[in-house]
DOVOTOR-502663 format. One record per residue (C-alpha): residue number from 1; residue in one letter; x, z, y. Coordinates in nm, 2 decimals. Example, Ala and Ser with C-alpha at 12.3 -4.5 7.8 and 13.67 -1.06 7.14 Angstrom:
// DOVOTOR-502663
<pt><pos>1</pos><code>A</code><px>1.23</px><pz>0.78</pz><py>-0.45</py></pt>
<pt><pos>2</pos><code>S</code><px>1.37</px><pz>0.71</pz><py>-0.11</py></pt>
This chain:
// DOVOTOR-502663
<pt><pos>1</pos><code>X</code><px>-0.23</px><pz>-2.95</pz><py>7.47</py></pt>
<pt><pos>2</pos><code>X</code><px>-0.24</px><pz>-2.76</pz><py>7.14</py></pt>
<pt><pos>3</pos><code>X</code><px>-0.56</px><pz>-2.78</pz><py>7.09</py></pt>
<pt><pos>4</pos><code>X</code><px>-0.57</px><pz>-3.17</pz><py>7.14</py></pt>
<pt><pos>5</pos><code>X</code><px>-0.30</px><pz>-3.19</pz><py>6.86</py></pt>
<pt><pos>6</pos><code>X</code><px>-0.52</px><pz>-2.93</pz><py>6.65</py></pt>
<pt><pos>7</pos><code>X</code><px>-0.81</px><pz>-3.14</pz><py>6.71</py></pt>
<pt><pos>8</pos><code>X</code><px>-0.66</px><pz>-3.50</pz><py>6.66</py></pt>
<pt><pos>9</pos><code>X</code><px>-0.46</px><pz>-3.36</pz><py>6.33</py></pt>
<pt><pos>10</pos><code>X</code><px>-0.80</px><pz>-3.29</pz><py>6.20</py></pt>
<pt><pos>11</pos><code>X</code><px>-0.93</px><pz>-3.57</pz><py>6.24</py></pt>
<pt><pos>12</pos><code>X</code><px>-0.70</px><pz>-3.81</pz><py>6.08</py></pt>
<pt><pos>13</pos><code>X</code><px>-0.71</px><pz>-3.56</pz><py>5.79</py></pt>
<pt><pos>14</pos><code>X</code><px>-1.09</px><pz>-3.54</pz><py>5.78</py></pt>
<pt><pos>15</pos><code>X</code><px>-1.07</px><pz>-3.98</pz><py>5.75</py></pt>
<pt><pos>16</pos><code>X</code><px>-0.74</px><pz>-3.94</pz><py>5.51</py></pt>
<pt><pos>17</pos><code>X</code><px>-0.94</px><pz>-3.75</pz><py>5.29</py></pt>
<pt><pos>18</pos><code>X</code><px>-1.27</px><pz>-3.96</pz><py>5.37</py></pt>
<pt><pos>19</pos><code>X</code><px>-1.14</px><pz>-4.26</pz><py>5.27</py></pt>
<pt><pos>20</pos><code>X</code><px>-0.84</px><pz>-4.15</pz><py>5.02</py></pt>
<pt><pos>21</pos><code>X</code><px>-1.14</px><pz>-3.92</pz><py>4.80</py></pt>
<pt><pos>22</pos><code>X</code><px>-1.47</px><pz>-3.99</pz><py>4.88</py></pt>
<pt><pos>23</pos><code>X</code><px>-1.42</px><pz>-4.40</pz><py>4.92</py></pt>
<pt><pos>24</pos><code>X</code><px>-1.54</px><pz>-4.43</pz><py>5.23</py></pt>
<pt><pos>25</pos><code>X</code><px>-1.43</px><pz>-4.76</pz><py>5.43</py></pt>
<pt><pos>26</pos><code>X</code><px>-1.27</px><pz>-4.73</pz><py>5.81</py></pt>
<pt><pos>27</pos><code>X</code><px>-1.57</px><pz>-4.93</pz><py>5.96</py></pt>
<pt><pos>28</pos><code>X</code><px>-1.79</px><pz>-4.69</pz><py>5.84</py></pt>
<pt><pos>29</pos><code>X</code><px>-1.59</px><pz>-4.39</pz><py>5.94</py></pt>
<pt><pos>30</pos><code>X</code><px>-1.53</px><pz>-4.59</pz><py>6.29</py></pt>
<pt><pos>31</pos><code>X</code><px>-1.88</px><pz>-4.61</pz><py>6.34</py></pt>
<pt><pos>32</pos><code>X</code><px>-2.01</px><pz>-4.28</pz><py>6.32</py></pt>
<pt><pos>33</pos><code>X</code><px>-2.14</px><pz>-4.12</pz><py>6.63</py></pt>
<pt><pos>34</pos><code>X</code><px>-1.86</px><pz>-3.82</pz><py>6.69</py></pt>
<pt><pos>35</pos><code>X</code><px>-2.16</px><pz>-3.51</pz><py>6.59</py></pt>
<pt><pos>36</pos><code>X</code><px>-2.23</px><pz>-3.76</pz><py>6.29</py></pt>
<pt><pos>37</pos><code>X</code><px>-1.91</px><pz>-3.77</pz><py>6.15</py></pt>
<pt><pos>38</pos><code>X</code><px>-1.89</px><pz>-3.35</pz><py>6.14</py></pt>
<pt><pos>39</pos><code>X</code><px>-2.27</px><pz>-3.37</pz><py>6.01</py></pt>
<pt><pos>40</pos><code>X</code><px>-2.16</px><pz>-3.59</pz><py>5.74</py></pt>
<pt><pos>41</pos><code>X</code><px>-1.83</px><pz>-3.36</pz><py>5.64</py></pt>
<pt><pos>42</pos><code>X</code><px>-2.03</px><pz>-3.04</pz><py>5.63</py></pt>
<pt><pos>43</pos><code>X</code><px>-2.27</px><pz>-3.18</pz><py>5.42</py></pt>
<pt><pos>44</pos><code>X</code><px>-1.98</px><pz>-3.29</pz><py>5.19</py></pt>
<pt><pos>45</pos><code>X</code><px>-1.84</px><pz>-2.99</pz><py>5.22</py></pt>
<pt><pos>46</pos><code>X</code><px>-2.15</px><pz>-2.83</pz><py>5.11</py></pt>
<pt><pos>47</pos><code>X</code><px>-2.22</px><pz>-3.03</pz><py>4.81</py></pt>
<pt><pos>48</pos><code>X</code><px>-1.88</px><pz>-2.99</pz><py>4.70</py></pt>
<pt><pos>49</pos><code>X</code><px>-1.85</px><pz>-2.65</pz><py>4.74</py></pt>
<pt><pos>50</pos><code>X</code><px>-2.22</px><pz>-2.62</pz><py>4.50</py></pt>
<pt><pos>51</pos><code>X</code><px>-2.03</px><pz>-2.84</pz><py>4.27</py></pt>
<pt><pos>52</pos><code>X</code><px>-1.77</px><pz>-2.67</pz><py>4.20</py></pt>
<pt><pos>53</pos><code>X</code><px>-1.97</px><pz>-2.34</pz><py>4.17</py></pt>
<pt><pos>54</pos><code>X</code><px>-2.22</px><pz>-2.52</pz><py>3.92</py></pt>
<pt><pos>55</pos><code>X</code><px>-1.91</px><pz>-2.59</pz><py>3.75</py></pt>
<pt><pos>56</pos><code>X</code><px>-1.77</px><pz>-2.24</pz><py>3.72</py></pt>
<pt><pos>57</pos><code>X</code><px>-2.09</px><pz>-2.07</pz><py>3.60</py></pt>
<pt><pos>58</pos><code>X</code><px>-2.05</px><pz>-2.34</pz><py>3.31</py></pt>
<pt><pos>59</pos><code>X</code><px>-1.74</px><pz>-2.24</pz><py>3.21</py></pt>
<pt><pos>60</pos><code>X</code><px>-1.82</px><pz>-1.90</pz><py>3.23</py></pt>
<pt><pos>61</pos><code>X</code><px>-2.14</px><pz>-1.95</pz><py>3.05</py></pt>
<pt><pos>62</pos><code>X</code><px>-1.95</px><pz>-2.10</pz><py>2.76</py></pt>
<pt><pos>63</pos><code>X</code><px>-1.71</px><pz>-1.84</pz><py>2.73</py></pt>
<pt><pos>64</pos><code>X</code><px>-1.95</px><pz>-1.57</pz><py>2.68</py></pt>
């Protein structure tokens, strides 16, 4: 059963944050194909994560 909770907590985060941060609308978020939905959030995941290296190289790069 903790798992479940685990499992369903993450998910209502993952379309909190979906739709609170990234502007996504319910229907679309409703209408993803469960796999989909993970596809879609590591590939977010992934270009934010490049983002915000990009972004710390550029800071660093002007403070040398």
């Amino acid at each position: 059963m903790a798992m479940l909770h685990n499992n369903l907590m993450n998910y209502y985060e993952t379309v909190f944050a979906l739709k609170q941060y990234h502007g996504w609308a319910m229907n679309e978020i409703e209408n993803c194909i469960p796999w989909e939905l993970e596809v879609y959030t590591t590939l977010l995941q992934n270009y934010l994560e490049t983002k915000k290296l990009q972004e710390n190289q550029r800071i660093a790069s002007m403070n040398s």
